[in-house]
FIVOTOR-808999 format. One record per residue: residue in one letter; x, z, y of N, C-alpha, C in turn. Coordinates in pm, 1 decimal, padded with zeros to 6 digits. Example, Ala and Ser with C-alpha at 12.3 -4.5 7.8 and 13.67 -1.06 7.14 Angstrom:
REM residues 2
NODE   residu       n.xx       n.zz       n.yy      ca.xx      ca.zz      ca.yy       c.xx       c.zz       c.yy
NODE        A    01319.0    00780.0   -00569.0    01230.0    00780.0   -00450.0    01320.0    00780.0   -00330.0
NODE        S    01285.0    00708.0   -00225.0    01367.0    00714.0   -00106.0    01290.0    00787.0    00003.0
This chain:
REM residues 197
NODE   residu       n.xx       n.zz       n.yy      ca.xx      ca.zz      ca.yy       c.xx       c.zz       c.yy
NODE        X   -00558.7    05265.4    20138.6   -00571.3    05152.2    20050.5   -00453.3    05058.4    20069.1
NODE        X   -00423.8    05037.6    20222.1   -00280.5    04928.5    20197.9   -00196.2    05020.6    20200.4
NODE        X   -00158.6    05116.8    20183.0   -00089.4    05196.8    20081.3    00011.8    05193.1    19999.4
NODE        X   -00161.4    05205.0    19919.9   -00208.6    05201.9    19758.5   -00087.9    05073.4    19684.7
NODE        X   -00147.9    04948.8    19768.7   -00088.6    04802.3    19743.2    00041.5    04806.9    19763.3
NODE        X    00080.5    04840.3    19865.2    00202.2    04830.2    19905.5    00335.7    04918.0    19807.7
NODE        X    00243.1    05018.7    19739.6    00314.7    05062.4    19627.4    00304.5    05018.5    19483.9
NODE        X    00224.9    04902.1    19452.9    00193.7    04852.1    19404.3    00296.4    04730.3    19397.9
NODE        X    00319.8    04673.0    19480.7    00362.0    04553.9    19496.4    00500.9    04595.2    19481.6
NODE        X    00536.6    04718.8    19522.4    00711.8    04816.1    19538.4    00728.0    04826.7    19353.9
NODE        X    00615.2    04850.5    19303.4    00644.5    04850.8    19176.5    00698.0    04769.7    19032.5
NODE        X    00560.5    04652.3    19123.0    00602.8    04497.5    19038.6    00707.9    04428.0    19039.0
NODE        X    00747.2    04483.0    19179.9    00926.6    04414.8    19243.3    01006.7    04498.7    19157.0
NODE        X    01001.2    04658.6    19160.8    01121.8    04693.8    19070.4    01082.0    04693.1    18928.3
NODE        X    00995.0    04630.5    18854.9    00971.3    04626.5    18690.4    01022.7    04491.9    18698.5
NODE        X    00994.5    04397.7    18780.5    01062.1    04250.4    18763.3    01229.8    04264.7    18754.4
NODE        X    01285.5    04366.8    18878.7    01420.7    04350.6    18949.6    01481.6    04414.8    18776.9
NODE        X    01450.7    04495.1    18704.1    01441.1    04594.5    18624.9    01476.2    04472.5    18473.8
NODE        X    01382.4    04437.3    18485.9    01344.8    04355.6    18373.6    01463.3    04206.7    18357.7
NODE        X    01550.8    04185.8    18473.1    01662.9    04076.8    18523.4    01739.8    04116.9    18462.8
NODE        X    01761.1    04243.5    18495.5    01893.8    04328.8    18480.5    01902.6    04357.9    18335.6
NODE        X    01817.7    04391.8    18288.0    01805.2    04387.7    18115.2    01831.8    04322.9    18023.9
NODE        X    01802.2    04178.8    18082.8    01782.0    04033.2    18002.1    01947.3    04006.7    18054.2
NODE        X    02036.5    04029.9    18181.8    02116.9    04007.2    18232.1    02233.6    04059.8    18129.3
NODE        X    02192.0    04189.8    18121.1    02305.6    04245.2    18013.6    02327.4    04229.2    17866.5
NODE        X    02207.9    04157.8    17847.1    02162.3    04105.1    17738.4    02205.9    03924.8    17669.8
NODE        X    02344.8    03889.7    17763.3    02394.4    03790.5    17758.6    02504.6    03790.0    17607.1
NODE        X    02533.6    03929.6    17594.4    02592.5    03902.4    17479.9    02599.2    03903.0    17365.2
NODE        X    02457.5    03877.0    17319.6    02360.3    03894.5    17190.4    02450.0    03733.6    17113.6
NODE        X    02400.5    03756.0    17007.7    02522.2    03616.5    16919.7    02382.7    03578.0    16850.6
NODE        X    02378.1    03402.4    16843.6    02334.0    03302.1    16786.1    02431.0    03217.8    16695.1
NODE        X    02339.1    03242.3    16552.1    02419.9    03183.1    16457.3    02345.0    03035.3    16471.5
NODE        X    02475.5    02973.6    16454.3    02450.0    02831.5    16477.8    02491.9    02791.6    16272.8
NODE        X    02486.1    02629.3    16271.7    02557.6    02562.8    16131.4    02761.9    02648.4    16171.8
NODE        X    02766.4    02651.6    16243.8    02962.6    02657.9    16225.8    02969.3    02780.2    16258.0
NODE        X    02830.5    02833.0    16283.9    02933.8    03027.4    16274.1    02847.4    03101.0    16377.3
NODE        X    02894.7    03202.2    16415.3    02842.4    03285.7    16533.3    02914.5    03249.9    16676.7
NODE        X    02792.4    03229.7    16796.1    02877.8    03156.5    16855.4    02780.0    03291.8    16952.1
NODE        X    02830.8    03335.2    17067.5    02768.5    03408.0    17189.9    02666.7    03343.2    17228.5
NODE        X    02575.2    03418.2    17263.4    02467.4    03331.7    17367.5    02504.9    03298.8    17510.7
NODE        X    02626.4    03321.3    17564.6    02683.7    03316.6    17671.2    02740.5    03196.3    17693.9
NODE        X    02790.0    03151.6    17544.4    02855.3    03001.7    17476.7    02771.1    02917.6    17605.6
NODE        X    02868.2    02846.3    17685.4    02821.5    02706.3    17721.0    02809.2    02577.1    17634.5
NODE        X    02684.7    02497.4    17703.4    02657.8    02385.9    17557.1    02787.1    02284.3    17536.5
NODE        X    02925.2    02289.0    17578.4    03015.0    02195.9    17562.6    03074.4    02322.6    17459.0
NODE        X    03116.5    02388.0    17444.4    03106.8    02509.2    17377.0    03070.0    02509.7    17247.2
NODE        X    02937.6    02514.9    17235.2    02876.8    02457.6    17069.6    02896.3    02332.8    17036.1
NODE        X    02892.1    02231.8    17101.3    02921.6    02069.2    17084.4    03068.3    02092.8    17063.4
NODE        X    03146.1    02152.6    17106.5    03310.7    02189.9    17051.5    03331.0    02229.6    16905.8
NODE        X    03250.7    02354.6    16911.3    03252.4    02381.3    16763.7    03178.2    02286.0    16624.4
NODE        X    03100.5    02196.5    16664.7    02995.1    02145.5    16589.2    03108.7    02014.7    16549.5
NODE        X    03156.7    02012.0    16622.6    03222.6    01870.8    16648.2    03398.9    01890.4    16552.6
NODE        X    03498.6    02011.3    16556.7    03535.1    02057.6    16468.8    03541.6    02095.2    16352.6
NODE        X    03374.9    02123.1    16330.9    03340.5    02119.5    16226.0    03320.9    01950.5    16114.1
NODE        X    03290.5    01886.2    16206.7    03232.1    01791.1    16158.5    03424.5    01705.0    16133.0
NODE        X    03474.9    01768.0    16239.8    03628.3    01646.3    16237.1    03681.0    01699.1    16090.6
NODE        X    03650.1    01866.9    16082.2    03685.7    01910.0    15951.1    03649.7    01873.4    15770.3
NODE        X    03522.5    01851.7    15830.8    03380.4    01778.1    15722.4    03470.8    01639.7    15695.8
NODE        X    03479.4    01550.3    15804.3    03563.4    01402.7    15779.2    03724.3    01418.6    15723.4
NODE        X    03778.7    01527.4    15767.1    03889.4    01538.2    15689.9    03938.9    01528.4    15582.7
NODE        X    03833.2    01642.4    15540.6    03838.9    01693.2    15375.6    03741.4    01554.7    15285.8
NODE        X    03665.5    01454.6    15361.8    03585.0    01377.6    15281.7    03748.9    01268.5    15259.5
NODE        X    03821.5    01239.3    15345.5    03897.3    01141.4    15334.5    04002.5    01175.8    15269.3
NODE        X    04038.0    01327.0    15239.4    04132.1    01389.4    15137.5    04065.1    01360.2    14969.9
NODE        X    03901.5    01363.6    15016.9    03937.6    01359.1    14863.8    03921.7    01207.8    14830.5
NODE        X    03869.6    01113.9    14924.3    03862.2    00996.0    14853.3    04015.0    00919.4    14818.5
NODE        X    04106.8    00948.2    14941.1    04234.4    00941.7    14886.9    04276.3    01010.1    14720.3
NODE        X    04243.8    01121.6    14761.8    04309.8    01215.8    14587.4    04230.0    01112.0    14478.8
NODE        X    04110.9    01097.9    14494.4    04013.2    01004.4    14404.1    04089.7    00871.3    14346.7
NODE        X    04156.0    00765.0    14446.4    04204.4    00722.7    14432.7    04353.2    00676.7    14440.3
NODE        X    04401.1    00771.3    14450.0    04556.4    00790.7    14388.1    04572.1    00809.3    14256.5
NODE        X    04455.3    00866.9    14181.3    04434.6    00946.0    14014.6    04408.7    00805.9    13988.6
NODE        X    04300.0    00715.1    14050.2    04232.6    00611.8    13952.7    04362.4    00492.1    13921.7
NODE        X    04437.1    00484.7    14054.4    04580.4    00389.2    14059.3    04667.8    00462.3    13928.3
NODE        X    04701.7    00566.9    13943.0    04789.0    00612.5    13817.8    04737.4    00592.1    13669.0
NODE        X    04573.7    00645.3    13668.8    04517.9    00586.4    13545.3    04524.4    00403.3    13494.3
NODE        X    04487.5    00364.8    13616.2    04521.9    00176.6    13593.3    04665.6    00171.6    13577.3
NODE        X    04733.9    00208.1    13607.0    04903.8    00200.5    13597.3    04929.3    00216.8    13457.3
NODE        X    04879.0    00353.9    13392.3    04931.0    00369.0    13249.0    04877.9    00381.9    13141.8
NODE        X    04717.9    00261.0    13202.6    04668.5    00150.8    13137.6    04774.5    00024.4    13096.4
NODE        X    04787.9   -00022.7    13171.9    04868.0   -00132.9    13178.4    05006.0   -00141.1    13112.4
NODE        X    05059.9    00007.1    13139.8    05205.9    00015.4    13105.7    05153.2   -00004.0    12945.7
NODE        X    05034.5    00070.9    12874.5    05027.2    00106.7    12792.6    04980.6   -00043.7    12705.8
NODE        X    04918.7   -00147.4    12757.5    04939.3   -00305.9    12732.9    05065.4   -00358.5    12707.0
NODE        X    05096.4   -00353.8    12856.6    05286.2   -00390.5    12855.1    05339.0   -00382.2    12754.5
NODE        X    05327.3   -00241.4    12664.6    05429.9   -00211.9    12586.7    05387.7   -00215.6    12451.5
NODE        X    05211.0   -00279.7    12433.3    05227.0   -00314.2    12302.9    05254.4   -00468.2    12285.6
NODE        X    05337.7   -00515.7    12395.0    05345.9   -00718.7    12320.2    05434.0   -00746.9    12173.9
NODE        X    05385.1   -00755.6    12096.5    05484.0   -00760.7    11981.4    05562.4   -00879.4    11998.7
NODE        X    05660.8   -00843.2    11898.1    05827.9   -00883.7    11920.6    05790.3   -01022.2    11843.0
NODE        X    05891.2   -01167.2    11885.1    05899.5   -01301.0    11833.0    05991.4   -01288.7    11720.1
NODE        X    05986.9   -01332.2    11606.5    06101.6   -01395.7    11517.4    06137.2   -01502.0    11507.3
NODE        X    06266.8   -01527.1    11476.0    06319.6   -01607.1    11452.8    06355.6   -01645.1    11311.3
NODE        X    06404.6   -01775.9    11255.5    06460.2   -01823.8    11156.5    06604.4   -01771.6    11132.5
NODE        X    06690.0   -01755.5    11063.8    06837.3   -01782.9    11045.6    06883.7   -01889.0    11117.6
NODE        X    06983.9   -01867.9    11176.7    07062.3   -01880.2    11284.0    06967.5   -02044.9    11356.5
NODE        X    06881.3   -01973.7    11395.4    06742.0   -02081.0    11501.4    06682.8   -02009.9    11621.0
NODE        X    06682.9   -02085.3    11715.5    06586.1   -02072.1    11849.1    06482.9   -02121.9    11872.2
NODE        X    06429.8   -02168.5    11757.8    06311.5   -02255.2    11842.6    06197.5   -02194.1    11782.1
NODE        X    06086.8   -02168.0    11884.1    05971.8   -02072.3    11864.7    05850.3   -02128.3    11727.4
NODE        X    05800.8   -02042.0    11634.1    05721.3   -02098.5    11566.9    05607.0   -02054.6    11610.1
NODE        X    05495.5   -02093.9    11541.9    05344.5   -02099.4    11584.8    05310.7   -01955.4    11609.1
NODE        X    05340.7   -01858.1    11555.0    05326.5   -01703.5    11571.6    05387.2   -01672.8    11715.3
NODE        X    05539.7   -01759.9    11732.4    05581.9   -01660.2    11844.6    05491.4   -01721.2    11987.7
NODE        X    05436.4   -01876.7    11988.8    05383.2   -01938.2    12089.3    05246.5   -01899.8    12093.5
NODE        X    05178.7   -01818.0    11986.8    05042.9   -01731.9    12041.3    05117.0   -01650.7    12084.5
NODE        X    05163.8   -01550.2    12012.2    05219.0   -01423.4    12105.3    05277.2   -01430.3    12231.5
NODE        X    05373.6   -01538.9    12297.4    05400.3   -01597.2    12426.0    05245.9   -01648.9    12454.1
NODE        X    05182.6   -01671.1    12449.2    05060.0   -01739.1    12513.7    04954.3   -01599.0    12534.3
NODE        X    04951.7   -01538.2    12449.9    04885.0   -01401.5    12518.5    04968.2   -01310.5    12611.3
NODE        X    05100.5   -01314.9    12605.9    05155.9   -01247.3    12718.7    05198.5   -01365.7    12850.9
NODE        X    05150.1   -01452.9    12859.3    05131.4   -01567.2    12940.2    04958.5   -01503.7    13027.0
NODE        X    04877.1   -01538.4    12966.0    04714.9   -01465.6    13025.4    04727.4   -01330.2    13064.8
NODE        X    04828.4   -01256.5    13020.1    04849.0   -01119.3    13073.0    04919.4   -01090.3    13184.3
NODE        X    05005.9   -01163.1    13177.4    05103.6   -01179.0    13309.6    05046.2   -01240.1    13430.8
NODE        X    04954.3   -01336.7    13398.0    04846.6   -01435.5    13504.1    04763.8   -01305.9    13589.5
NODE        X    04716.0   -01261.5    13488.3    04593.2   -01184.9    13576.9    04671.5   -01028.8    13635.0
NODE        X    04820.7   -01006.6    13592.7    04870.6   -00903.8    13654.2    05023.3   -00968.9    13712.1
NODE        X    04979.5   -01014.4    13831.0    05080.7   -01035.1    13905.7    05183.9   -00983.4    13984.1
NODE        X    05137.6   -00862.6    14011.9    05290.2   -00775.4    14031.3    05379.7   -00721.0    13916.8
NODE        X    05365.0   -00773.4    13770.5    05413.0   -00756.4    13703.3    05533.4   -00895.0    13632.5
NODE        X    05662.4   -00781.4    13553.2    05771.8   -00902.1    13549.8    05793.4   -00872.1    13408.4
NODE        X    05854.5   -00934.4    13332.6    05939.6   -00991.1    13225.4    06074.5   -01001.2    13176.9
NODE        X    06147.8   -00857.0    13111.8    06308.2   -00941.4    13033.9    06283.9   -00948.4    12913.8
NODE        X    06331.1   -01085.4    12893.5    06313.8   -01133.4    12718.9    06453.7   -01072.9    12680.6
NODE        X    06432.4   -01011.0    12575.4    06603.7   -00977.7    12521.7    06589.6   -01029.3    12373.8
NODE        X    06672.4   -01146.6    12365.1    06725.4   -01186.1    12260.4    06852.8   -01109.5    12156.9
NODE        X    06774.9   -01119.3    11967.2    06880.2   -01045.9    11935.4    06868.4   -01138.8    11845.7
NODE        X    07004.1   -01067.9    11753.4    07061.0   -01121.9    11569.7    07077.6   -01024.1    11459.1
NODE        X    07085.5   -01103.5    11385.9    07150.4   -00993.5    11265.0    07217.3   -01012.8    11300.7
NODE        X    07291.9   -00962.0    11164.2    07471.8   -00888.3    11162.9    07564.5   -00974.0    11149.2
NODE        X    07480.8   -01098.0    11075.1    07578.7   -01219.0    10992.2    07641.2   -01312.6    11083.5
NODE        X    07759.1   -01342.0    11096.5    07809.1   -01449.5    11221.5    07911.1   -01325.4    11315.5
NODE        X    07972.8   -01381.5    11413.2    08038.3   -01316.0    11460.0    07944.1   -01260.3    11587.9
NODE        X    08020.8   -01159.9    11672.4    07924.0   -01114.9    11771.1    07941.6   -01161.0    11891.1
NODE        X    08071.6   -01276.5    11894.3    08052.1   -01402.0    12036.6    07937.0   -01432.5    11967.7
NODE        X    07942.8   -01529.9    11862.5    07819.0   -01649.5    11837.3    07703.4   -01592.2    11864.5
NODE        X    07650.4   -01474.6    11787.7    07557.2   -01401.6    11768.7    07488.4   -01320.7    11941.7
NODE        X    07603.1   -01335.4    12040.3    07554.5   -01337.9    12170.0    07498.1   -01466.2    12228.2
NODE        X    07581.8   -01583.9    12197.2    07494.0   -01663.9    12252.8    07375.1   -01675.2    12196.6
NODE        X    07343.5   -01718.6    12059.4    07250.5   -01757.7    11999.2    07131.6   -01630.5    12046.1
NODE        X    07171.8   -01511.4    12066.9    07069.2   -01395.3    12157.3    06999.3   -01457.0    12286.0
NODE        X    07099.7   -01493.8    12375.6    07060.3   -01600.7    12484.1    06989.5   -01720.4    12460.9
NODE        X    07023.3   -01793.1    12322.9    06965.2   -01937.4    12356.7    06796.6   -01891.5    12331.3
NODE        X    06741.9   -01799.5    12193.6    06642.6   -01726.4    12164.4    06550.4   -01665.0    12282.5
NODE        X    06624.5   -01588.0    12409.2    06537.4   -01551.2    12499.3    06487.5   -01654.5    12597.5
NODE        X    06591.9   -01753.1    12633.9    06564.6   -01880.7    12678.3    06461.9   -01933.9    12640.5
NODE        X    06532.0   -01974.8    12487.0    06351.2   -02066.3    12445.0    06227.9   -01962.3    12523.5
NODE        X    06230.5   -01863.4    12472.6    06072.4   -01800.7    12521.2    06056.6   -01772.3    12668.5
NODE        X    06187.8   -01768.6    12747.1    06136.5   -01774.9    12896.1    06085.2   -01915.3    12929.9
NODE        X    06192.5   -02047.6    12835.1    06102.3   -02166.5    12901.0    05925.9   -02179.4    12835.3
NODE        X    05921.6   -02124.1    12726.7    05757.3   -02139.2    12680.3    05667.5   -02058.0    12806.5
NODE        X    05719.8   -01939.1    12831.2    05650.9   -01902.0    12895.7    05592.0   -01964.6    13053.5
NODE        X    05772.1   -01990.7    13132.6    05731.6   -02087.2    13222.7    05634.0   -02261.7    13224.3
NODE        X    05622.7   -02262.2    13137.0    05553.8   -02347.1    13086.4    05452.0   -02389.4    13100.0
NODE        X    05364.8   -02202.0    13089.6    05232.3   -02206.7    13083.9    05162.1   -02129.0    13210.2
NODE        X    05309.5   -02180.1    13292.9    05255.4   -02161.1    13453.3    05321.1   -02002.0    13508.3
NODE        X    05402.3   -01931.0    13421.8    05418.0   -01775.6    13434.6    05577.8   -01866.3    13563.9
NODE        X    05567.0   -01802.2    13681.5    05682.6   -01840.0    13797.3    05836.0   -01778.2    13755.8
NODE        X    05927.6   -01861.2    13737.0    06041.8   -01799.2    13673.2    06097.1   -01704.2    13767.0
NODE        X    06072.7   -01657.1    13888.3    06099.7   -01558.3    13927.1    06048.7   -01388.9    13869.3
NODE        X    05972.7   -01427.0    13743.3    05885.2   -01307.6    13712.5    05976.3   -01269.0    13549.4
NODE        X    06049.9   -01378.4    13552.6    06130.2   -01377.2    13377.1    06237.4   -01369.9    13387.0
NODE        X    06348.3   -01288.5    13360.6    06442.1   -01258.5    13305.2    06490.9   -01265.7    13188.2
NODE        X    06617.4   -01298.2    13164.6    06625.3   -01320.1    12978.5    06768.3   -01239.0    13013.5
NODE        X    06805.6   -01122.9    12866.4    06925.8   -01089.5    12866.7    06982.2   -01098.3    12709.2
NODE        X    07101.6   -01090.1    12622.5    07151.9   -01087.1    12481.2    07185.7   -00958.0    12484.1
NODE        X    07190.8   -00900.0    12371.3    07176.9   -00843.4    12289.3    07308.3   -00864.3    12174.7
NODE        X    07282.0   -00988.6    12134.4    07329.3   -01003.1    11964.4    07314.8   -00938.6    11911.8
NODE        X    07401.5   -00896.3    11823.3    07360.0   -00826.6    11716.1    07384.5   -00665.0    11761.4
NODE        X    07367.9   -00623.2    11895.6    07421.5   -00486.4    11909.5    07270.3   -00405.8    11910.6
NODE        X    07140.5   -00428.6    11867.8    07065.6   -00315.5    11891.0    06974.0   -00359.4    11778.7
NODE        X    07017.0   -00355.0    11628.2    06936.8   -00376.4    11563.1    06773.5   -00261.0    11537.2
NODE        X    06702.4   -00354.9    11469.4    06601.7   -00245.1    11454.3    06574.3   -00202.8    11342.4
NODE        X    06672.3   -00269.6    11245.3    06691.1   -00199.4    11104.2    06861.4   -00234.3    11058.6
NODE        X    06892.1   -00095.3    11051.4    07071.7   -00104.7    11032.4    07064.9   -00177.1    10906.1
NODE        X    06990.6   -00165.7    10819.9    07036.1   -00234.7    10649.6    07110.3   -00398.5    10669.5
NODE        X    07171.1   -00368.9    10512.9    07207.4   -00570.0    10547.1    07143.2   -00567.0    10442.6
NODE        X    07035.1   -00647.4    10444.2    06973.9   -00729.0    10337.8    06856.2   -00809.5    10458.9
NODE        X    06816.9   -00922.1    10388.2    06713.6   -00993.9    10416.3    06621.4   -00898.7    10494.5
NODE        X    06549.0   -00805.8    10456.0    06400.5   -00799.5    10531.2    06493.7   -00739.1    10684.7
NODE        X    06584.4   -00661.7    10662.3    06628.9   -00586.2    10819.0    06658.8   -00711.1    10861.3
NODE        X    06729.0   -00829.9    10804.4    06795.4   -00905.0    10940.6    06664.2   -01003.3    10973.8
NODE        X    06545.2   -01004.4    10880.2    06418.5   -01097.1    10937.1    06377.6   -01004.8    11090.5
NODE        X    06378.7   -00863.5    11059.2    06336.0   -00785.7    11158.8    06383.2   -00772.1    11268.8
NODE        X    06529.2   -00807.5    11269.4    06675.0   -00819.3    11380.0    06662.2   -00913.4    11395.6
NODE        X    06652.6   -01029.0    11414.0    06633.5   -01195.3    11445.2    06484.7   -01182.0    11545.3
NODE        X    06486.3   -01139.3    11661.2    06398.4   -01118.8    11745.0    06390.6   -01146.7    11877.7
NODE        X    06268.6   -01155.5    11973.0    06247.8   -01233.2    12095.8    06221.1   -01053.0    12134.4
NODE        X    06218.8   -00965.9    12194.4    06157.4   -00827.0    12274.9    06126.6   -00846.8    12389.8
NODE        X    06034.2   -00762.9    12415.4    05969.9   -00817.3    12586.9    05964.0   -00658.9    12637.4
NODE        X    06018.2   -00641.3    12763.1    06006.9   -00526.3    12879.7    05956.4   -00580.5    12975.5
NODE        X    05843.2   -00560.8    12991.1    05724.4   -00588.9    13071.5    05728.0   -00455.2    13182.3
NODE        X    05712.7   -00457.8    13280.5    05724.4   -00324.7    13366.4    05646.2   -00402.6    13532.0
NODE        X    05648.1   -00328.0    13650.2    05587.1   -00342.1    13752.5    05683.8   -00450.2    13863.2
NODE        X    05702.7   -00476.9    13918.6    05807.1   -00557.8    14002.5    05828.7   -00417.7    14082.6
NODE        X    05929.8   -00388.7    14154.4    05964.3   -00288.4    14226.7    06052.8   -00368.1    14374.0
């Protein structure tokens, strides 16, 4: 009978010793984790490595796209604006006169509120003429024309560092004809509105 036990007990020891060795070799079975297949052998700094890569990767790509997001929305506001900028219609003038009439001081007064609320943005007034007069006179009188409308504008608070005025005269008409309606159309205040750089 103690034997019996004693082979008994020889048995339970080698099905246990048996059963170590099994589970032992059995270390290199793979657990899929969220970031992949990782060994079951993987120590836990190991998966916290990979989880954590993953996640630096996850924050990467979130901050790529909110950048890309808003780099598109800046270019869309940009050529918004340009696309404002460039409809300010043009001032006229009288025969051989500078001084602004009621049309050109709304039109300066809406590109006055436009310029306010977009402040990295600037201003060259280019003064022109008709054909009639010589093209000294017809330069200054280009100048005295952009003047008047840079001082209206400064006026209404726009900082003369944001206005530029240049002439023209009569060198860039916008209708070659000589008759009346081209030189009403050539007798003009033009505005290049653009970004400050």
């Amino acid at each position: 009978m103690k034997k019996n036990s004693i082979m008994v007990g020889l048995l339970v020891l080698a099905c246990s010793f048996s059963l170590m060795f099994v589970s032992g070799c059995a270390t290199d079975q793979a657990v899929t984790t969220e970031t992949g297949v990782i060994k079951s052998d993987a120590t836990m700094d190991q998966i916290l490595a990979a989880e954590t890569a993953k996640s630096k990767a996850e924050i990467a790509a979130m901050r790529k796209a909110a950048a890309d997001k808003a780099a598109a929305d800046k270019a869309k506001e940009q050529e918004r604006l340009l696309a404002e900028a460039s409809a300010v219609k043009n001032i006229h003038f009288a025969f051989d006169r500078y001084d602004l009439n009621a049309e050109a001081r709304n039109i300066l007064g809406g590109l006055a509120d436009w310029l306010s609320k977009q402040s990295a943005w600037v201003v060259t007034i280019e003064g022109h003429c008709d054909e009639r007069g010589t093209a000294e006179y017809n330069m200054a009188l280009g100048e005295r024309r952009a003047e008047a409308a840079a001082a209206y504008l400064s006026s209404l608070g726009i900082p003369k560092d944001r206005i530029a005025t240049i002439s023209y005269g009569e060198e860039r008409p916008l209708d070659p004809r000589s008759n009346e309606e081209a030189w009403a159309k050539n007798r003009r205040g033009h505005f290049v509105v653009v970004p400050k750089k």
